[in-house]
Steps between C-alpha positions, in 0.01 A plus 500: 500500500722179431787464759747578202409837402413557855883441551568758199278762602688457884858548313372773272405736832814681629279739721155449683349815685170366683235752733805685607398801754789742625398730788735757647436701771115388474492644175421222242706515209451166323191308524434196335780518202527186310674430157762267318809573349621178255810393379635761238277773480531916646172554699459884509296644851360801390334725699448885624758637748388334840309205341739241694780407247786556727325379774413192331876386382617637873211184630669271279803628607415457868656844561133567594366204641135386367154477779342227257571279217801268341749559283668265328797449261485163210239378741750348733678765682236711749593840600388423895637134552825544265585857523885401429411293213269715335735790528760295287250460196446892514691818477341868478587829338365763691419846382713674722850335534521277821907517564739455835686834546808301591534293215613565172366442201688205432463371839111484479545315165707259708237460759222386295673292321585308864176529557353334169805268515574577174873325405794754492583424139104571397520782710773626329410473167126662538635825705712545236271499210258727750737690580608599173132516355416791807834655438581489872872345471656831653278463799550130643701681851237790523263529791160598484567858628774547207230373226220719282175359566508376162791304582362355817187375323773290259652368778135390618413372178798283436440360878187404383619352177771300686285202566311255278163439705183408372333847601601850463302785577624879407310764647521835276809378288606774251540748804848704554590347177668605186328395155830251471453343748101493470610304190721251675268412767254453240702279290582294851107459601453324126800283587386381844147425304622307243700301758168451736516791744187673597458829560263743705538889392331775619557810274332836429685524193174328296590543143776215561236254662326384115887392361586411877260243711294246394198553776443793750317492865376861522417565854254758641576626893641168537262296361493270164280718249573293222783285291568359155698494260694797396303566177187564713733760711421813271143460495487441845712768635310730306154414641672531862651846448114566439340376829 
């Protein structure tokens, strides 16, 4: 490969997964996961109910910490020698709702926008259009306690939508919310996209995955099985629901 498109291949890989192994409590729940996620495209990890999905964005998340492997985000920032740095060119939508019970809704916006640096007057003008698009403008002084789940997972998801990072991964998205609002995160994801955001979903909601991603990793008690490109996903799936 000529140093040029070496160059472009290096800028077109947001996220690099390579022979990660998670163990907890000597149980192995990762071994040997490796993929790429490139600039612009929805990568969909599929997978039964214990496969390692969750576990896998927690690793790259270093809320679980990893026994083996390196991850990596647009090939410069490495998850064990620039945890700070990494964690600026990420954010993460969990499935369940990760909020401060003494902080308001508006106050957590606040905070990650401190913590992204984002400008006041940028800050500003995107809560206001997410905000309006989750229909949460009555509920900027509520705490956690005071909120429907529903209403907590908004707060979660706008959080997560605060930022503009290279990589953002959303674990079980459409959960605790309404079809609105299914619709405006929807119409979000294609925006961050088309702007050069890429995105790692997990989702057991399949029938959106063939208009959704453009590749899946399907993993298998938290192993690679197989990947490709979403077209191959139906065929696929269907031969694993048979082994």
């Amino acid at each position: 490969m000529n140093v040029r498109l070496e160059n472009w291949v290096i800028f077109l890989i947001h996220l690099k997964v390579n022979n990660v192994t998670t163990v907890l409590d000597q149980k192995e729940l990762l071994k040997d996961v490796s993929f790429t996620l490139y600039r612009g495209e929805i990568l969909a990890l599929v997978g039964h109910n214990g496969a390692g999905k969750s576990t896998l964005m927690k690793t790259i998340m270093r809320t679980l910490e990893k026994r083996e492997g390196e991850i990596s985000i647009l090939q410069k920032f490495d998850q064990d020698e620039q945890l700070l740095l990494f964690k600026k060119y990420i954010t993460y939508l969990p499935e369940e709702p990760l909020l401060l019970t003494e902080l308001t809704a508006m106050q957590h916006f606040q905070l990650y926008a401190m913590s992204y640096d984002i400008d006041e007057q940028t800050f500003q003008n995107k809560l206001d259009r997410l905000v309006t698009g989750f229909e949460l403008q009555t509920k900027l002084d509520s705490y956690p306690e005071e909120l429907s789940k529903g209403m907590r997972q908004k707060v979660q998801t706008i959080c997560s939508l605060l930022p503009d990072v290279p990589v953002l991964l959303i674990d079980e998205p459409f959960m605790g919310l309404d079809v609105f609002a299914v619709d405006y995160l929807l119409e979000i994801m294609k925006e961050k996209i088309t702007l050069g955001t890429s995105i790692l979903l997990t989702t057991h909601q399949l029938g959106q995955l063939q208009s959704l991603a453009d590749r899946f990793v399907l993993l298998e008690h938290g192993q690679v099985k197989t990947e490709g490109s979403i077209d191959q996903f139906e065929t696929i799936t269907r031969g694993y629901k048979n082994d």
